[in-house]
Backbone of each chain as ProteinMPNN parsed JSONL, in Angstrom:
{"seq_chain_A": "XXXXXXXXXXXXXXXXXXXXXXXXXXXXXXXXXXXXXXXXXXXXXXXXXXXXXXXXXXXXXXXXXXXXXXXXXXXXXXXXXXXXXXXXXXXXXXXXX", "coords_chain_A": {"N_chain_A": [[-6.076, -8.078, 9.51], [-8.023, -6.178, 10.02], [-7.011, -3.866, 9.114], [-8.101, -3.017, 6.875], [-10.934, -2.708, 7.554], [-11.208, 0.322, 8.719], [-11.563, 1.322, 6.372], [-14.175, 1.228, 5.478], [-17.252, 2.046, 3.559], [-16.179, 4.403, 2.826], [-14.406, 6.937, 0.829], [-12.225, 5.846, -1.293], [-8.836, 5.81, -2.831], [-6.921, 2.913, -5.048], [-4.459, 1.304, -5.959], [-2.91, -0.621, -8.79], [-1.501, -3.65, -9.587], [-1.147, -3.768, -12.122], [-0.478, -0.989, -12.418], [-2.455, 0.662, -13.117], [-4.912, 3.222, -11.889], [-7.595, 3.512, -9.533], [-10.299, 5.123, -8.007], [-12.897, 4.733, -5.773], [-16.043, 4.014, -3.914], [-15.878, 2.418, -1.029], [-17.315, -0.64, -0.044], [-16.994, -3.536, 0.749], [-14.68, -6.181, 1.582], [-12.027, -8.77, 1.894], [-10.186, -11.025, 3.722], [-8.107, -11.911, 1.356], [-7.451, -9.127, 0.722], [-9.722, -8.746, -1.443], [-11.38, -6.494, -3.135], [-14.602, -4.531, -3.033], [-15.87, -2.323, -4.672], [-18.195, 0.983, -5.368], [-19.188, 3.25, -7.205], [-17.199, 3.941, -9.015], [-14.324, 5.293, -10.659], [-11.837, 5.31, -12.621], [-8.91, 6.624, -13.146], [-6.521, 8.351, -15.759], [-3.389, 9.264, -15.916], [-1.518, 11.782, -17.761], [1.56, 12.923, -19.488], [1.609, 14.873, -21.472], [-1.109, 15.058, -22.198], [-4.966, 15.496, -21.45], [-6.042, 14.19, -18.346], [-7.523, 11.473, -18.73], [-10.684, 10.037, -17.327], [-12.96, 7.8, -16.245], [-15.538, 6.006, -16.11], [-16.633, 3.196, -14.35], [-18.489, 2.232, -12.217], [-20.022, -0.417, -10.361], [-17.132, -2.146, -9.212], [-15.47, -4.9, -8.676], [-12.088, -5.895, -7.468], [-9.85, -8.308, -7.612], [-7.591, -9.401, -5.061], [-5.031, -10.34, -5.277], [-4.221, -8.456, -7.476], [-3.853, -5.906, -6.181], [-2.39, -3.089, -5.046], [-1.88, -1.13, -3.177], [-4.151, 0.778, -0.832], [-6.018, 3.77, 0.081], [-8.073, 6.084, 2.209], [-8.671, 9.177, 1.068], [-8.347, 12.75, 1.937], [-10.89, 14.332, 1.025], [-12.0, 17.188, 0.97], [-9.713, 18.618, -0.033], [-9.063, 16.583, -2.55], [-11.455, 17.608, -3.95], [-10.939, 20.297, -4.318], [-9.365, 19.806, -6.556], [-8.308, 20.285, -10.032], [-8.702, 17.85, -12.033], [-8.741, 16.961, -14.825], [-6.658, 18.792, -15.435], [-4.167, 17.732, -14.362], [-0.794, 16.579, -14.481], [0.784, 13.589, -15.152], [3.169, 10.442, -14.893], [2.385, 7.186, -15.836], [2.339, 4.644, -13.687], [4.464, 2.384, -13.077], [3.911, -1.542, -13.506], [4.208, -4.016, -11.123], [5.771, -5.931, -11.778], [8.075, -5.462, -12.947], [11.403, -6.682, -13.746], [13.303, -4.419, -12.388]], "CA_chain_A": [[-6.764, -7.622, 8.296], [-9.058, -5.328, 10.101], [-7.114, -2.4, 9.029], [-9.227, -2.263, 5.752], [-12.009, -2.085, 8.321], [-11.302, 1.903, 8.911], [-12.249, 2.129, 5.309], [-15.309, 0.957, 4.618], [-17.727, 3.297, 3.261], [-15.529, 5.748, 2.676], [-14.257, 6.483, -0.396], [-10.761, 5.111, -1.561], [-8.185, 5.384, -4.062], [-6.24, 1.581, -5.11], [-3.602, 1.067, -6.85], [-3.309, -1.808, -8.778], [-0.305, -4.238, -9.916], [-0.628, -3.039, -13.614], [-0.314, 0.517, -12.628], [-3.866, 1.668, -13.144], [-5.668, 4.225, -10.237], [-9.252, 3.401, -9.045], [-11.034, 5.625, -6.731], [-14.797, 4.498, -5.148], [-16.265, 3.696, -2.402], [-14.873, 0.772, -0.379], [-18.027, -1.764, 0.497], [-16.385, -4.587, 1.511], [-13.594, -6.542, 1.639], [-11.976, -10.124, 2.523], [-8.61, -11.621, 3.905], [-7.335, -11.667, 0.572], [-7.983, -7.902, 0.015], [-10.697, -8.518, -2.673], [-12.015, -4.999, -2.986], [-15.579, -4.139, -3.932], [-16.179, -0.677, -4.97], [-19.082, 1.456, -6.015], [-19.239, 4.441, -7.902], [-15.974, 3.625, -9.197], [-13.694, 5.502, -11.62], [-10.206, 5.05, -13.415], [-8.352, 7.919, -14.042], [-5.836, 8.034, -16.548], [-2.362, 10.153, -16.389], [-0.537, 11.476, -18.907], [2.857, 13.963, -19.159], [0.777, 15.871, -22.056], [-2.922, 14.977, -22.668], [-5.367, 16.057, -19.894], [-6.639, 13.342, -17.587], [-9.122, 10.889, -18.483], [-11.923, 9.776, -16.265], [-13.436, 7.057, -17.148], [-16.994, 5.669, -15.232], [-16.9, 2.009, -13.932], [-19.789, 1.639, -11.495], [-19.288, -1.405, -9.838], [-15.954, -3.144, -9.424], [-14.985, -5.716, -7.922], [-10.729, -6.353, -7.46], [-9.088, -9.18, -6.698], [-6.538, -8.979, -4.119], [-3.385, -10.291, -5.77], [-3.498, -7.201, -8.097], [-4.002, -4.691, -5.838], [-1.09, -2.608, -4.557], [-2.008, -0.148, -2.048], [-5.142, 1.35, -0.782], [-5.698, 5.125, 1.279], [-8.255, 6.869, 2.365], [-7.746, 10.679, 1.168], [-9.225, 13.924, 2.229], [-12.267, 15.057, 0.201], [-11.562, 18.782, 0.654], [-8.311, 18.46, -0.944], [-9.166, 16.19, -3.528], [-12.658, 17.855, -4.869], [-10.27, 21.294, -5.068], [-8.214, 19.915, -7.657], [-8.773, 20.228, -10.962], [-7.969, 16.477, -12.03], [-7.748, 17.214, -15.785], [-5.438, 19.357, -15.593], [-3.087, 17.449, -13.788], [-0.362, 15.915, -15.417], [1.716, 12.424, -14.559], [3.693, 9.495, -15.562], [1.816, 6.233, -16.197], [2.732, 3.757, -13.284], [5.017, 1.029, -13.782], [3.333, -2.724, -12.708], [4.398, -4.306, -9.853], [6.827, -7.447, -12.046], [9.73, -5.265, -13.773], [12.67, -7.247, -13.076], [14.296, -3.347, -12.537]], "C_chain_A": [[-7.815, -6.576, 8.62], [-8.392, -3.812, 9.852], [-7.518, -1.585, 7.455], [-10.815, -1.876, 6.78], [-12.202, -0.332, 8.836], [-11.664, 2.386, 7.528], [-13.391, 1.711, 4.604], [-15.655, 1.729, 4.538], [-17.603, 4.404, 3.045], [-15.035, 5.562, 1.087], [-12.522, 6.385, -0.721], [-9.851, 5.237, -3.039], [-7.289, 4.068, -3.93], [-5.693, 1.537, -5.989], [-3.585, -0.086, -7.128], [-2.112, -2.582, -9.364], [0.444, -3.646, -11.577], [-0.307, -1.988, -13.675], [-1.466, 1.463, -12.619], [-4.38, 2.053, -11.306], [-7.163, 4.141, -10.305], [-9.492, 4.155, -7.985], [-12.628, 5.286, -6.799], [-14.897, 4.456, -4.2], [-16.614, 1.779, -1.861], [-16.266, 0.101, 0.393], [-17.871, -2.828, 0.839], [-15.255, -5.044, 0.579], [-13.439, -8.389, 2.177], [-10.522, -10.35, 2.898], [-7.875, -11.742, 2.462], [-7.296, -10.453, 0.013], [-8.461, -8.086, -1.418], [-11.623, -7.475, -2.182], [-13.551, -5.113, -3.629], [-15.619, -2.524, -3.7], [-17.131, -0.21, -5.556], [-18.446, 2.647, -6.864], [-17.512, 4.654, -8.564], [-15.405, 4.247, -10.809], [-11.908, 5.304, -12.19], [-9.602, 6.263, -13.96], [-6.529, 7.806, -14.248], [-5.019, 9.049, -16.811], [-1.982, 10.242, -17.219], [0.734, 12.984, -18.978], [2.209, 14.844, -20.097], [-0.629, 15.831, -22.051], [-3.592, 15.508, -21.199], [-5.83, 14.722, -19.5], [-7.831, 12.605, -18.207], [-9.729, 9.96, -17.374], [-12.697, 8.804, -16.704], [-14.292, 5.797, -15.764], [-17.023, 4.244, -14.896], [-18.201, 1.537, -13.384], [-18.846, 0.662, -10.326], [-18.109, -2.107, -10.166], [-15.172, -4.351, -8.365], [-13.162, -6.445, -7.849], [-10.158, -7.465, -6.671], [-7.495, -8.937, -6.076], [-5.53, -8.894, -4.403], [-3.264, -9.526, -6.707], [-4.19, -5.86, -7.317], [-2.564, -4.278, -5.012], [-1.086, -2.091, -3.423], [-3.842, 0.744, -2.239], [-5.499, 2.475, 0.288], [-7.097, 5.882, 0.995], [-7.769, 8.142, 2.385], [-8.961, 11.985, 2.041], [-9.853, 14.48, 0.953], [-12.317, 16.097, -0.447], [-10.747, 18.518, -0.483], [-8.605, 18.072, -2.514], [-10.41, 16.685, -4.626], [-11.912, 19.274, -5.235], [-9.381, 20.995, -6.028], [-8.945, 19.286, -8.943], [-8.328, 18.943, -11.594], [-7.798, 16.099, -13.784], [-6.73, 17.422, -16.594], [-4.198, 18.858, -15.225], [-2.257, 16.388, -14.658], [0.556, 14.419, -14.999], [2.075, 11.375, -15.408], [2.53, 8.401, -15.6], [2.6, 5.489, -15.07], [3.584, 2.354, -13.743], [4.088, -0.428, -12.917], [5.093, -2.685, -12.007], [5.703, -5.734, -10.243], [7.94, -6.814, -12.552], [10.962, -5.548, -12.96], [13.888, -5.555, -13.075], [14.789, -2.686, -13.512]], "O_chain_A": [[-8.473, -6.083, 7.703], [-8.949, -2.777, 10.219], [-7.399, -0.439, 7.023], [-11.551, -0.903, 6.614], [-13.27, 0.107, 9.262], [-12.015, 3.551, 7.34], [-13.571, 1.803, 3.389], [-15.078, 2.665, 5.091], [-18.44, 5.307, 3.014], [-15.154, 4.583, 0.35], [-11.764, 7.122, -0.09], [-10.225, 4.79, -4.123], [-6.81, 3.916, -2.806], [-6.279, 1.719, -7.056], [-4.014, -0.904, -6.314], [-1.438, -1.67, -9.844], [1.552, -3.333, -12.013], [0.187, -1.592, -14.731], [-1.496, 2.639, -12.256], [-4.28, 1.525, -10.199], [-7.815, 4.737, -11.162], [-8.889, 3.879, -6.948], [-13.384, 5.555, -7.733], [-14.025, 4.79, -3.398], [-17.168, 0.719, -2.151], [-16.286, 0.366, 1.595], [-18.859, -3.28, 1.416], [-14.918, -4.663, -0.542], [-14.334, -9.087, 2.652], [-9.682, -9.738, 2.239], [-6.667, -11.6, 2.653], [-7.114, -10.442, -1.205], [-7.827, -7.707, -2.403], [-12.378, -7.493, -1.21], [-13.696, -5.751, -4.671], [-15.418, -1.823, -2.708], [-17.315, -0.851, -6.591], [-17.24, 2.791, -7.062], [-16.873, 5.691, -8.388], [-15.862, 3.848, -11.88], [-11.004, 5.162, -11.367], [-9.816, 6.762, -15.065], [-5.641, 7.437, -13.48], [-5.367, 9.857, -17.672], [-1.82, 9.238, -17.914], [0.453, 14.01, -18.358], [2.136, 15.949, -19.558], [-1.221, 16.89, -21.839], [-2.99, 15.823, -20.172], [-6.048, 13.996, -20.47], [-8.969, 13.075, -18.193], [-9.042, 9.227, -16.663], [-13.208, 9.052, -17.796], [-13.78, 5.086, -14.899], [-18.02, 3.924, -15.543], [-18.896, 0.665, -13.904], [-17.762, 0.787, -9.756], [-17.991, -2.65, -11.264], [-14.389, -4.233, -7.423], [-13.08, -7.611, -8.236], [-10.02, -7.548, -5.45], [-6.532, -8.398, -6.62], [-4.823, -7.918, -4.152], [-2.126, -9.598, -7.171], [-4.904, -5.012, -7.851], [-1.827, -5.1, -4.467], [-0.313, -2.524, -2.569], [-4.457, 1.12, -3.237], [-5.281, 2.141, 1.453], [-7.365, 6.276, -0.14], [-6.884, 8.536, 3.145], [-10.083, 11.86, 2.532], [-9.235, 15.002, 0.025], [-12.515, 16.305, -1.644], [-11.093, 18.255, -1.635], [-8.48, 18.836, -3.471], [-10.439, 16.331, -5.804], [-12.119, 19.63, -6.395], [-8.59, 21.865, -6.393], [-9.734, 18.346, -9.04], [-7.107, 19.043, -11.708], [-7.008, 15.233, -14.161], [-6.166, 16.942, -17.578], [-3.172, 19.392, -15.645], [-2.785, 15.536, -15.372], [1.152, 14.776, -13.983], [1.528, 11.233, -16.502], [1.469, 8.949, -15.301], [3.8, 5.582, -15.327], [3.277, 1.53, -14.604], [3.668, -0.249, -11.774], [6.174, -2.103, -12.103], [6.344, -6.351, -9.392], [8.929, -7.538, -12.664], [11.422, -4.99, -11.965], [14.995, -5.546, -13.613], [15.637, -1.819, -13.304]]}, "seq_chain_B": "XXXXXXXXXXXXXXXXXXXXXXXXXXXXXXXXXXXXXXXXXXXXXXXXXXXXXXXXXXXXXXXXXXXXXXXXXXXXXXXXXXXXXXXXXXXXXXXXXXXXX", "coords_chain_B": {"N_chain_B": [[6.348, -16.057, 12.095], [8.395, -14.594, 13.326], [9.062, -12.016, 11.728], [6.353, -10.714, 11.784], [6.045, -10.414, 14.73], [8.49, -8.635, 15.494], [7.746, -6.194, 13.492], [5.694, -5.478, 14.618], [6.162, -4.464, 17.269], [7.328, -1.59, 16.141], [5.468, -0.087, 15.866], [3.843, 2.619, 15.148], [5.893, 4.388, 14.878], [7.836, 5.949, 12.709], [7.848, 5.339, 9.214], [10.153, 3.902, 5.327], [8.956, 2.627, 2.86], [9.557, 0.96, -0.046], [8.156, 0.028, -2.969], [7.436, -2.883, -5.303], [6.684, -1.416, -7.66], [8.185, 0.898, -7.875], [7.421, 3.192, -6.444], [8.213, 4.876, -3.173], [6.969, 5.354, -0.358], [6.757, 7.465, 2.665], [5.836, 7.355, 6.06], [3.784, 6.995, 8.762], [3.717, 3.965, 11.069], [0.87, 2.472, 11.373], [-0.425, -0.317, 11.38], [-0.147, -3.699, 11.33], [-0.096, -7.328, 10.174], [-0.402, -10.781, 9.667], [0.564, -11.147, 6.989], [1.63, -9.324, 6.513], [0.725, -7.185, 5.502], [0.849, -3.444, 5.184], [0.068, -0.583, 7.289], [-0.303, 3.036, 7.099], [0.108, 6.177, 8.381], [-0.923, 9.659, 7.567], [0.79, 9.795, 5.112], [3.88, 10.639, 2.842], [4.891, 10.636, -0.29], [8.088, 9.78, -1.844], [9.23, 10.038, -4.329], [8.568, 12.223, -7.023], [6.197, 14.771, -7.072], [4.674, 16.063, -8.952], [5.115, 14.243, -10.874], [4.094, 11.58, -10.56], [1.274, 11.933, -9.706], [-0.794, 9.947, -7.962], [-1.144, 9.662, -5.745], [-2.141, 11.778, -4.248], [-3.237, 13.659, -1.45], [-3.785, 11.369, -0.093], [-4.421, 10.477, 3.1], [-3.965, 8.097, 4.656], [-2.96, 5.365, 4.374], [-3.247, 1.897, 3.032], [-1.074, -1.002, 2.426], [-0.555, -3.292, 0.575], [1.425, -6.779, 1.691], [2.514, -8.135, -0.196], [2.987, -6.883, -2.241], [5.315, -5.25, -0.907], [8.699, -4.04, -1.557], [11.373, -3.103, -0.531], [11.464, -2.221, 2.968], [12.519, 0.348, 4.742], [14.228, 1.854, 7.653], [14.977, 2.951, 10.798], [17.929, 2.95, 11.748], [18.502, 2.994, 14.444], [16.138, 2.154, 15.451], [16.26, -0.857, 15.356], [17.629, -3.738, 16.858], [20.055, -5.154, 15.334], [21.415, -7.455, 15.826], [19.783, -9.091, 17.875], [17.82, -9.408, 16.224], [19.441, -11.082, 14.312], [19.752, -13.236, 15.728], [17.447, -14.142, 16.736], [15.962, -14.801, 14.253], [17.747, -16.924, 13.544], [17.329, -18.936, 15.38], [14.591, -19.09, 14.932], [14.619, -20.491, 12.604], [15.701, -22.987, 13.186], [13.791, -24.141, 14.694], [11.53, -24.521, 13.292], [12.871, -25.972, 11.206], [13.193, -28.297, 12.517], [10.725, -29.208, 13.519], [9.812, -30.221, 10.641], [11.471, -32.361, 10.59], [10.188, -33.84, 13.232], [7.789, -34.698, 11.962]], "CA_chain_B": [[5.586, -15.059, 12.741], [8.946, -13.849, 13.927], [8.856, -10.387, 11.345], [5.241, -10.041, 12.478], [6.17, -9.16, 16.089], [9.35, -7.966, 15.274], [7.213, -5.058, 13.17], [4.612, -4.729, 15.858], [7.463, -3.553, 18.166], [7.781, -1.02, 15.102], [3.911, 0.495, 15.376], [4.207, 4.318, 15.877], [7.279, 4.517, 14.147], [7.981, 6.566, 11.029], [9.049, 3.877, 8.25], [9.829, 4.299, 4.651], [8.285, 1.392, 2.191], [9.829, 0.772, -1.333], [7.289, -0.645, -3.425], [8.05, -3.056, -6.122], [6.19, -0.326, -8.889], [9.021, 1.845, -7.971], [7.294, 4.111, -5.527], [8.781, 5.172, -2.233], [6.282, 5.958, 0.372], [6.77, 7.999, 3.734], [4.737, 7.43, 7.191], [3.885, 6.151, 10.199], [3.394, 2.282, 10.554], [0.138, 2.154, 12.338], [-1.08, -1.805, 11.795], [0.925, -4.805, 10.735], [-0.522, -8.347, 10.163], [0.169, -11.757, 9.298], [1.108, -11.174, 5.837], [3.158, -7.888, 6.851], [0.684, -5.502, 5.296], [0.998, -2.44, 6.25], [-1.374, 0.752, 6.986], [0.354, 4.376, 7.348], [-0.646, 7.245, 8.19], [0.318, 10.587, 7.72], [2.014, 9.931, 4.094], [4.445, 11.306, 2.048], [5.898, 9.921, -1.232], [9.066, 9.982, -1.662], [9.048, 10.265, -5.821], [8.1, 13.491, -7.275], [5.058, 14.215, -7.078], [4.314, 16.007, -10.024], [5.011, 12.611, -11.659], [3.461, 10.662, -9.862], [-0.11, 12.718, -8.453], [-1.871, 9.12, -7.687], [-1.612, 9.509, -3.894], [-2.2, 12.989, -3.82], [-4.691, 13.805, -1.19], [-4.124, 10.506, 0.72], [-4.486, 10.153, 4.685], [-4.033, 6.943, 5.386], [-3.075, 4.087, 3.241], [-3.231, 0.694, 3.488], [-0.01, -1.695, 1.339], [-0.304, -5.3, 0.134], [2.363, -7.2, 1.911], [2.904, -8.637, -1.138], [4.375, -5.475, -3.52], [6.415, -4.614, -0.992], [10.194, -4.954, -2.019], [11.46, -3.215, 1.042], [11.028, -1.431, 4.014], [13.226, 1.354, 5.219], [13.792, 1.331, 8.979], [16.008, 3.834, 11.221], [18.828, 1.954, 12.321], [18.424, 2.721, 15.897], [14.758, 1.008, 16.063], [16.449, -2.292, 15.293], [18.83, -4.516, 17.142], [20.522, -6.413, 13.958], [22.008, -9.036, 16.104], [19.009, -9.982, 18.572], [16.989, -10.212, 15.451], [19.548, -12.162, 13.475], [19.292, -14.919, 16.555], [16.029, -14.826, 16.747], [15.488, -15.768, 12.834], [18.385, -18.642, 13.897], [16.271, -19.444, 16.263], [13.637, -19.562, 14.425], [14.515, -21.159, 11.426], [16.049, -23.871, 13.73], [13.011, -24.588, 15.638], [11.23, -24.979, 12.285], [13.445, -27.634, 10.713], [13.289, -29.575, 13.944], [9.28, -29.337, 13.49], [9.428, -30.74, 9.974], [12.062, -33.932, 10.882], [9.757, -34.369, 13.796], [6.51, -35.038, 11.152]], "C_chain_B": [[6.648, -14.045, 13.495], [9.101, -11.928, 13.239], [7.581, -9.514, 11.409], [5.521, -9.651, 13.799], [7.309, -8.489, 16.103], [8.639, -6.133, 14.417], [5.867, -4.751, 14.001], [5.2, -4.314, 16.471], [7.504, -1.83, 17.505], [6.131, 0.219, 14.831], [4.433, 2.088, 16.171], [5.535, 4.997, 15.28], [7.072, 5.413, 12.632], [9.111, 5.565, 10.117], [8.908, 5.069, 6.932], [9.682, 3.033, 3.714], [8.943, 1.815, 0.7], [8.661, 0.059, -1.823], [7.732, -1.372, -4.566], [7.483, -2.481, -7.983], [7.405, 1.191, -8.275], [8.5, 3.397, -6.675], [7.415, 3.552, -4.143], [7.534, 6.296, -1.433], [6.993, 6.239, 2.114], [6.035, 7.836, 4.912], [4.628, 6.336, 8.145], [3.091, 5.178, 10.511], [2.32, 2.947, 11.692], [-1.078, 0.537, 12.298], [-0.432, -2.69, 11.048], [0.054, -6.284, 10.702], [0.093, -9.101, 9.722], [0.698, -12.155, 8.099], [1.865, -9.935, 5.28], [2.626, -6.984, 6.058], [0.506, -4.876, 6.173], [-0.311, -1.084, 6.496], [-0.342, 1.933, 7.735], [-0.325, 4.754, 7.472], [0.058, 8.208, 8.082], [1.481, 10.062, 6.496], [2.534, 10.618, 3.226], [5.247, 10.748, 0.885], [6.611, 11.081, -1.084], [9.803, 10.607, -3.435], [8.53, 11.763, -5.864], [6.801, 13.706, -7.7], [4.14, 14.656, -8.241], [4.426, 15.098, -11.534], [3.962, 11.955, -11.9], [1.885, 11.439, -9.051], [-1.199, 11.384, -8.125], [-2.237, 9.181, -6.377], [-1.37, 10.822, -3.529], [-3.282, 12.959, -3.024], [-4.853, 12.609, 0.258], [-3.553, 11.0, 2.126], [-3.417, 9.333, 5.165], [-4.196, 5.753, 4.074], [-2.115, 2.737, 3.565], [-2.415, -0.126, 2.37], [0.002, -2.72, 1.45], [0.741, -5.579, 0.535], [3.421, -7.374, 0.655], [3.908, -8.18, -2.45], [4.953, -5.129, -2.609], [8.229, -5.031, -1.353], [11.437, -4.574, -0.351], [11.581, -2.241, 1.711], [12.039, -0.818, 4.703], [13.169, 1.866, 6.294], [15.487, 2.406, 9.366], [16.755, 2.987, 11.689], [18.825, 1.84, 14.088], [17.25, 2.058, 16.653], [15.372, -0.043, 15.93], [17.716, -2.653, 16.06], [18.965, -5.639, 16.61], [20.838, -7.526, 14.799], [21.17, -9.595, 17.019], [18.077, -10.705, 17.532], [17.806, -11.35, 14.221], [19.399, -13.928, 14.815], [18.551, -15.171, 16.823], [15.578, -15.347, 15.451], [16.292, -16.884, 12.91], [17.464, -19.276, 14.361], [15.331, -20.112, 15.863], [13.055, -20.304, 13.119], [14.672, -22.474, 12.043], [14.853, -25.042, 14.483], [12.15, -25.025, 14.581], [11.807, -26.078, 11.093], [13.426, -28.509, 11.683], [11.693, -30.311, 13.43], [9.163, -30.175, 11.835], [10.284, -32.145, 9.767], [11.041, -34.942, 11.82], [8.069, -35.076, 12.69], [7.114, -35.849, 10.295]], "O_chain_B": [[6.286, -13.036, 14.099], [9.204, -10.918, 13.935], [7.477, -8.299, 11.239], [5.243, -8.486, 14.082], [7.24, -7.517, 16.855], [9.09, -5.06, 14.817], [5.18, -3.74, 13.857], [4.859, -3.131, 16.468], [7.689, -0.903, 18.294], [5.89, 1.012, 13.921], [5.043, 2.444, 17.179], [5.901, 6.164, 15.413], [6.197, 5.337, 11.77], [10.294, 5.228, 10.177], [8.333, 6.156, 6.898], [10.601, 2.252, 3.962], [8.82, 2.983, 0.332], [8.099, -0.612, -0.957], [8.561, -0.697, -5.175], [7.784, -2.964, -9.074], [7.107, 2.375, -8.434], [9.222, 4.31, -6.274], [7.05, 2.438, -3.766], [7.257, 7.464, -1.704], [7.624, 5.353, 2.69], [5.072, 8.563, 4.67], [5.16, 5.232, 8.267], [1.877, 5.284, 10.342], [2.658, 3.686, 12.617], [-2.123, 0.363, 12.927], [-0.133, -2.301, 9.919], [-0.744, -6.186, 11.634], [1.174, -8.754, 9.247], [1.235, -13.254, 7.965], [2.418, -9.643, 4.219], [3.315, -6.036, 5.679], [0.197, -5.093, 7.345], [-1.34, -0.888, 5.849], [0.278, 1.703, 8.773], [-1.441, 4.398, 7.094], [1.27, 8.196, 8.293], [2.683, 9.929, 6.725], [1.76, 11.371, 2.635], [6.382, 10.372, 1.177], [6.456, 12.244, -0.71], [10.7, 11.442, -3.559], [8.144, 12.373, -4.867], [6.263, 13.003, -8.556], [3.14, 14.025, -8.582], [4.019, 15.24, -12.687], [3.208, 11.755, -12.852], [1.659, 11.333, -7.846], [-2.391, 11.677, -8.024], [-3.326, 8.862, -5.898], [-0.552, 11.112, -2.656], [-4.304, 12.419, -3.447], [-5.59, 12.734, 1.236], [-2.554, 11.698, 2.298], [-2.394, 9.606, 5.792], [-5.069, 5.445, 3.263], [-0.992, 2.545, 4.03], [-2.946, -0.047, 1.263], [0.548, -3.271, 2.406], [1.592, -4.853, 0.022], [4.58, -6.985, 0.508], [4.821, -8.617, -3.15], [5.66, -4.236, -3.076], [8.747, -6.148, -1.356], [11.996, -5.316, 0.457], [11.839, -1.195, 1.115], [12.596, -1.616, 5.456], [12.14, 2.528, 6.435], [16.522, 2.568, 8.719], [16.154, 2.026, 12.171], [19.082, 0.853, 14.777], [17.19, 1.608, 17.797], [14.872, -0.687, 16.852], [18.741, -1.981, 15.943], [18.476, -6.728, 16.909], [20.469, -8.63, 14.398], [21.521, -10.747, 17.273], [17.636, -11.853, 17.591], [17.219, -12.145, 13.487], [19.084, -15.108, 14.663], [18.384, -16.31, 17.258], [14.821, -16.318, 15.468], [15.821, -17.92, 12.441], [16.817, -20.138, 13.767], [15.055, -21.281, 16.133], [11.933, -20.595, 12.704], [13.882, -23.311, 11.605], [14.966, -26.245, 14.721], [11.824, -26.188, 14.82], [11.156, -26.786, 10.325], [13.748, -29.666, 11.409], [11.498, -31.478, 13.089], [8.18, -30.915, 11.853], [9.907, -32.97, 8.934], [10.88, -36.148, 11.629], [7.485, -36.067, 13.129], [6.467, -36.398, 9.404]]}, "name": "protein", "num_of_chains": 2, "seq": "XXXXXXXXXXXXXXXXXXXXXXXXXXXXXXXXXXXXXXXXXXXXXXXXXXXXXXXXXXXXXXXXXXXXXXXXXXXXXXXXXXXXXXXXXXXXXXXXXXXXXXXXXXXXXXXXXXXXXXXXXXXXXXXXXXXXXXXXXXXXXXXXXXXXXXXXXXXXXXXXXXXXXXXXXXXXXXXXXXXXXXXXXXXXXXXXXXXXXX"}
């Protein structure tokens, strides 16, 4: 389990079983990947509308709905305009296919 | 514990991970644990990504054992028939262990 340990304090995007995208910054953690996160936002694809953004603060996730979690690059991600960008809506993590 | 060292054998490797939300990630296994998550690095979905832009940007990302559905493996890293007698093996040695209790 220490390979959430390369991301503490850094900041993180997590996917989560329902489909929704959290990025913050990763303050701890536990054997069941229960996430805490600061500065924490939700941003919200869509194939037409522009992006919403939407301010959490603190969050705290429990493990059995989280999907995946990655340190990204900074650069990268502060050059993109995240409005503008357009995407599907995630499917959760139970559709029998 | 036998598909935990069976995928530590597997560290350094370029896998590809199905997820059971439908995305198909790219990259190279670098830590495995007792509940077979995983941590890549170096990824690439496999979906399009103007779909999908949630893991735009990422490094290094870390996958709940738990969503995955399954794991996509070059055929020449594995030898199918040592590891099907080692899960004999090891299923065998585990019904012994619960007659003996």
């Amino acid at each position: 389990m220490s390979a959430l340990g390369t991301f503490i304090e850094k900041k993180i995007k997590v996917i989560t079983t329902d489909g929704r995208l959290f990025v913050g910054k990763l303050e701890g953690y536990d054997n069941n990947t229960n996430l805490i996160l600061t500065s924490t936002i939700e941003r919200i694809f869509d194939l037409e509308e522009e992006t919403e953004q939407i301010d959490l603060g603190l969050y705290i996730i429990r493990g059995d709905s989280v999907v995946c979690a990655g340190i990204f690059d900074e650069e990268i991600e502060n050059s993109i305009q995240w409005t503008k960008v357009h995407g599907v809506q995630l499917k959760d993590t139970k559709n029998p296919f | 514990m036998l598909f935990f060292s069976f995928f530590k054998t597997l560290v350094d490797q370029e896998i590809r991970v199905e997820l059971k939300n439908d995305i198909e990630i790219k990259g190279t296994l670098k830590s495995i644990d007792q509940f077979l998550n995983l941590k890549l690095d170096n990824i690439s979905t496999v979906n399009d990504e103007t779909k999908y832009p949630h893991l735009i940007a990422i490094k290094s990302l870390f996958i709940r054992g738990s969503t995955i559905r399954y794991i996509h493996l070059n055929p020449m890293l594995v030898d199918a028939n040592l590891l099907q007698d080692a899960s004999r093996r090891e299923a065998l040695a585990n019904s012994g262990n619960r007659i003996g209790r």
